[in-house]
N, C-alpha and C positions, 0 to 999 in steps of 0.2 A: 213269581219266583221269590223264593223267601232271603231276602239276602244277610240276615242274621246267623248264615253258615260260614259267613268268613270268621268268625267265630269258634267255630269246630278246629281249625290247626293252629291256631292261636294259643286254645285253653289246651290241647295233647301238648303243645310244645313248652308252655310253662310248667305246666304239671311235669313232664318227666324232665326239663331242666332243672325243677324246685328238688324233685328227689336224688338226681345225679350229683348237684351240687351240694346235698346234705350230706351223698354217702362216699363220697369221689374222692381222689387228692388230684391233685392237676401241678404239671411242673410249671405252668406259667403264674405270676404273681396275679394275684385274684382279681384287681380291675381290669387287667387283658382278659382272663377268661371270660370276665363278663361282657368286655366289648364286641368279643367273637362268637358270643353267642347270642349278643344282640345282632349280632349283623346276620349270622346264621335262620333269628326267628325272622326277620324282616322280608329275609328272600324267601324261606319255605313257605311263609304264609300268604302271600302272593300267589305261587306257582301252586299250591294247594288249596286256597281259595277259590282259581280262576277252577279247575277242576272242581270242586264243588257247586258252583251257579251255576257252571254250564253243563253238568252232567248229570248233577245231583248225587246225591249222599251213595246209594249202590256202585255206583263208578269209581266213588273216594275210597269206598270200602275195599275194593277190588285191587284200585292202585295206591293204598295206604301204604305198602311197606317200602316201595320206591319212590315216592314224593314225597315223603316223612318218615320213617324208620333210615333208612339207610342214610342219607344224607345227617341227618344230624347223630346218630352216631359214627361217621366217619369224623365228624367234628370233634365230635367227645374224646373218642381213639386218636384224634391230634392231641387235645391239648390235657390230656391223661397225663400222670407223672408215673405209675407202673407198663402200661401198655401190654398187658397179656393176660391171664385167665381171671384174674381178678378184674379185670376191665369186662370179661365177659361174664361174669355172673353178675353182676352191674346192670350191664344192661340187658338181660333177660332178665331180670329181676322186676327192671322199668318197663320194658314192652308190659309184662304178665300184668302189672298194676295196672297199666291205661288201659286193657283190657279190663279187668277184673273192674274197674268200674263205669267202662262204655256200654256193657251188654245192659248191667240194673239199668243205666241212663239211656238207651233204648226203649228200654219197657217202660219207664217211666214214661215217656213220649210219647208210647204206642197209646197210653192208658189216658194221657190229659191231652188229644191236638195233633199228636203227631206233630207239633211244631218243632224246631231247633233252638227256640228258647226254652224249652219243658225241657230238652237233650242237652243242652249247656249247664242248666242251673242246677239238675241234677249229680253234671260231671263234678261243679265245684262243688255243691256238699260234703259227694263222696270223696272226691280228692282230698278236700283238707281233712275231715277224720280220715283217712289214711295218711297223709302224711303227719300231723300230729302223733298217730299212734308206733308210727317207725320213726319218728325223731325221739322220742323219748322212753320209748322200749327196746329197739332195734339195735341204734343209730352206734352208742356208744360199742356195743360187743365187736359190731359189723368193722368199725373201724381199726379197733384192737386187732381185731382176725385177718385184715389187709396187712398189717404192720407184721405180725408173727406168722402170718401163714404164705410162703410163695409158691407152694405148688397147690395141686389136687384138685383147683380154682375150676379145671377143666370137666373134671369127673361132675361138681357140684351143679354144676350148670345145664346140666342134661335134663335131668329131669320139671327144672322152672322150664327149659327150650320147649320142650314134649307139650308140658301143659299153655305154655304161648301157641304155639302152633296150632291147640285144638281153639282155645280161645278165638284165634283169629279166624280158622273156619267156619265155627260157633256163628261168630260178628258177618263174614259175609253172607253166609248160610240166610241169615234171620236179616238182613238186609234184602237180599236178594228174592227173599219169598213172604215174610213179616210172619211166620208161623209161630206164635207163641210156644205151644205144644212140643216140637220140634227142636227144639232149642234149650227148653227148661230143663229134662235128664240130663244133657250132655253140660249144660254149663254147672248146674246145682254139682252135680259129682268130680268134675273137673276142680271146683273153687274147694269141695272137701278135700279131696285128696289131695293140692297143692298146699291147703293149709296146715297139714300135716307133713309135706315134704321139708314146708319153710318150719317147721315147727324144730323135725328134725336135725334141720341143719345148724338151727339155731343153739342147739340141745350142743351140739359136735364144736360148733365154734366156741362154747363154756369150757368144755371137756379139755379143749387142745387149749385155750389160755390158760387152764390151771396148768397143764402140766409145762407150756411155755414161761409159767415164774417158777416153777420148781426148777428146773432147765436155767433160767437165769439165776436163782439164788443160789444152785448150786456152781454156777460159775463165778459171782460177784463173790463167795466165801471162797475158792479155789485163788482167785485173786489176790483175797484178801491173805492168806498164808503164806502166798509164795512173798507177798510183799514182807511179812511178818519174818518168813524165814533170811529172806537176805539182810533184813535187817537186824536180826541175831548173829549171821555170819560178821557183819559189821561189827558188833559188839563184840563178835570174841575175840576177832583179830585186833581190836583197840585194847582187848586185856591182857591177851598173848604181850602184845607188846608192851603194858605198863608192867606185867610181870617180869618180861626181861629186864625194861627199865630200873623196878626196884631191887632184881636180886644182882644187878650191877653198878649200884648206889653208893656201895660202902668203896667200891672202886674208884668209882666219879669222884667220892668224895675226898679221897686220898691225894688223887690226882690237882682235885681244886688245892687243898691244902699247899702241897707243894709246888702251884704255881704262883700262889698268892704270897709263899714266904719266899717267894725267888724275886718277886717283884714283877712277874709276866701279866699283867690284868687284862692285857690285851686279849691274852689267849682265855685265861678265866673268865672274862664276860662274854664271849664270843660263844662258850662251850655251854654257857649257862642258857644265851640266847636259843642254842640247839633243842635245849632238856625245855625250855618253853613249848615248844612247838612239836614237842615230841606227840602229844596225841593226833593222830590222825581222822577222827570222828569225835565232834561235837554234840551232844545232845539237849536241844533247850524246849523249851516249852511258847511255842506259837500259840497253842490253844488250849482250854480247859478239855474238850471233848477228845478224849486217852489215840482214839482209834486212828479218829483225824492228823493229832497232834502227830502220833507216828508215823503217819504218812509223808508228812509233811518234812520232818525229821530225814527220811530215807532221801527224799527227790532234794533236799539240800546239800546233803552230801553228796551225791551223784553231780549235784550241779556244780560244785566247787570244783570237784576233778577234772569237770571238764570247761574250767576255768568260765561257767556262764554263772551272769551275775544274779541273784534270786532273792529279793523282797516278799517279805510277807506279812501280814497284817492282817489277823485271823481273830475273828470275835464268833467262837462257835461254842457254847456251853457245851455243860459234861453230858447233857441225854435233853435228848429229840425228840420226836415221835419217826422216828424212821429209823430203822436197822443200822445198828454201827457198820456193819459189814457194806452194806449198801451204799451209807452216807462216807466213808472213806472211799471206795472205787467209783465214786463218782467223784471226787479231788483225783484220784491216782490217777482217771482217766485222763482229765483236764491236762493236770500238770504233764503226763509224759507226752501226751499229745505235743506240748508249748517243747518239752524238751528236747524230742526229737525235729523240731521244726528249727531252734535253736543250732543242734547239730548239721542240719543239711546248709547254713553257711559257714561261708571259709573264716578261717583265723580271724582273719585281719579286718573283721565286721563286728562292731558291739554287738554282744549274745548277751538277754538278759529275759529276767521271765518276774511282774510282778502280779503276784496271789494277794486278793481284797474278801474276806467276808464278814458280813457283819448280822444279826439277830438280832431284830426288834421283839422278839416277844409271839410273833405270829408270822411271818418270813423269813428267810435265811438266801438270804442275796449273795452269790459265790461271783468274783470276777477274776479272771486269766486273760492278762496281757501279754505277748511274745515278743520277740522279733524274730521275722520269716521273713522267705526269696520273695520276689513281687510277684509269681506266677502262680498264688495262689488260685485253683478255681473253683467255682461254686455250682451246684445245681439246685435249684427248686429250693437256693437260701442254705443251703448247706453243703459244707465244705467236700473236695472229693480228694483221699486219702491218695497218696500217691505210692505209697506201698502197694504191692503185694498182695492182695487180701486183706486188706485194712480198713477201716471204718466201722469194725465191730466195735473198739471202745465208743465212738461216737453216739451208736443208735445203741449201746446200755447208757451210755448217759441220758438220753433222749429219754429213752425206758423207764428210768428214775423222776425224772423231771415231768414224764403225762401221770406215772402213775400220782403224783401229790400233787396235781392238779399246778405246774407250776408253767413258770414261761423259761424260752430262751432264745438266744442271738448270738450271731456269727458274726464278723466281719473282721477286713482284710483293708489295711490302705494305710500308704508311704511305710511298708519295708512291716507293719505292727499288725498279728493280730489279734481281737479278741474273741476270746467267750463269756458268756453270760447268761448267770443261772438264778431263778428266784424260783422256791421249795416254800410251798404252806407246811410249815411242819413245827 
């Protein structure tokens, strides 16, 4: 008995771990997933071992997809952070691959021993150029297309299912009988014509990300106007009113006159203190960068009305490498996020929001600190919108921040919380 077959569900279950875990998001923080899926390979390769020595390889073949398909993807479908059609082309995706190189690593075996070491060592060549060549051709598109795509995940997956399914006939087929002949048209046409279905699909995932930035761009600029426009309305109602203010000047001043030759000063510095304070809209300059600065401009006046306190400390030059439109709606987002957070406590709780960024030359580091209720919640490290339909500003920020290659952080603790953003730009 060759006991070098414990071996055999050891190397399936790394190999489609190593690709799950390249193309996957998982709601649990990554050392759990890896605990649970160490614990997962320890019991499958056991129970798929002892069926291997004692039955030999056509038995395994037979009861591959209940001793190891099914059970470790039931795992995977736990600790998934989408759980639906994208979890399924996932793992059709992974079956089709550990096929796609069990049958060569068969033949190979058949050709040098028929051993389970000729069939092992085989499997790892071809696994690692395979996965090499989807970690660095694949992996990034594949991800993008999880993020912007959540249906149709179901349509995509039919046809990798179709050609798993011949595969795995293919594998018992040629187990069960070792017919070379037998084996060779149906799997040679099978692996063409999948590699043209993935080629396809691959082609459709380019297509739908462009038009998912155009779709965003032209929302980040839709954004960007309305912000533009209220804050014109702002400007004009502060000149409506300075207008009124001067052409009731020579009034005012009549009035001052003759309070000051009556001896009333009381009342003339009180009236003066009024004509101080008469403009309602402030405009200063936070930052060099026009688009930012006016953003920044608009959420401080908003903030003031509604008496929360707003720091800013803003190091953003005049031009980036990133779209003014962009690089402001991603502040707008930040800020009304903190400001509506601000709003949902009562009066009688310090509201205040401070804004940090600063530009070295090669990053642009953004920080937004709030005060919010303590019930803030989290999933999977990011915050869950308590609105309505909310969380779209969040995942365009998010959107801004993979596209420049940048990081970011959430967190929530004693009544504060923040975000945190660092942009290569």
């Amino acid at each position: 008995m060759d006991y070098s077959a414990i071996f055999i569900p050891m190397l399936t279950l790394l190999i489609s771990q190593a690709i799950v875990l390249d193309l996957a998001r998982f709601r649990f923080p990554r050392k759990k997933v890896v605990l649970i899926l160490a614990i997962e390979l320890g019991v499958l390769v056991i129970v798929s071992s002892a069926v291997l020595i004692l039955a030999g390889l056509a038995m395994y073949a037979r009861w591959y997809v209940l001793i190891l398909v099914i059970p470790s993807y039931t795992t995977y479908i736990y600790t998934s952070k989408y759980r639906d059609g994208r979890d399924m082309f996932t793992i059709v995706t992974t079956i089709f691959i550990s096929f796609f190189i069990s049958i060569p690593a068969m033949w190979f075996s058949r050709f040098n021993g028929s051993g389970y070491w000729h069939y092992n060592f085989a499997r790892i060549v071809l696994a690692s150029i395979v996965f090499v060549f989807i970690h660095y051709v694949f992996r990034k598109s594949y991800l993008l297309a999880q993020e912007e795509i959540d249906k149709g995940w179901g349509v995509f997956s039919i046809l990798p299912f179709l050609g798993s399914v011949v595969l795995y006939y293919t594998f018992v087929r040629y187990g069960r009988r070792g017919s070379f002949i037998e084996v060779l048209y149906a799997t040679s046409a099978t692996m063409v014509i999948m590699v043209a279905v993935y080629a396809v699909i691959f082609y459709m995932f380019q297509q739908l990300h462009e038009k998912y930035i155009v779709l965003e761009q032209q929302r980040i600029l839709a954004m960007q106007n309305k912000a533009q426009f209220e804050q014109y309305l702002l400007f004009k109602e502060t000149s409506e009113t300075m207008n009124r203010r001067w052409h009731d000047l020579r009034h005012t001043t009549q009035v001052m006159i003759e309070l000051l030759e009556s001896g009333d000063t009381d009342t003339a510095l009180s009236n003066l203190k009024d004509q101080m304070g008469m403009s309602s809209y402030t405009y200063e300059e936070y930052c060099q960068h026009p688009a930012v600065n006016s953003i920044l401009c608009l959420w401080a006046e908003r903030s003031r009305k509604e008496n929360i306190l707003l720091s800013i400390v803003a190091n953003v030059p005049a031009t980036l490498e990133i779209e003014s439109v962009e690089l402001s709606a991603l502040f707008a987002n930040a800020i009304e996020n903190a400001y509506y957070a601000c709003m949902e406590l009562p009066d009688d709780v310090e509201r205040y929001i401070k804004v940090e960024a600063h530009y070295n030359g090669k990053r642009l580091a953004i920080g937004i600190t709030n005060t919010c209720r303590d019930s803030v919640r989290f999933e999977n490290d990011m915050p869950i919108s308590s609105k309505e339909g909310g969380g779209i500003g969040t995942l365009s920020m998010l959107y801004t921040v993979k596209r420049f290659h940048g990081a970011y952080t959430f967190s929530a603790e004693d009544g504060l919380f923040s975000t945190r953003f660092v942009l290569n730009v």
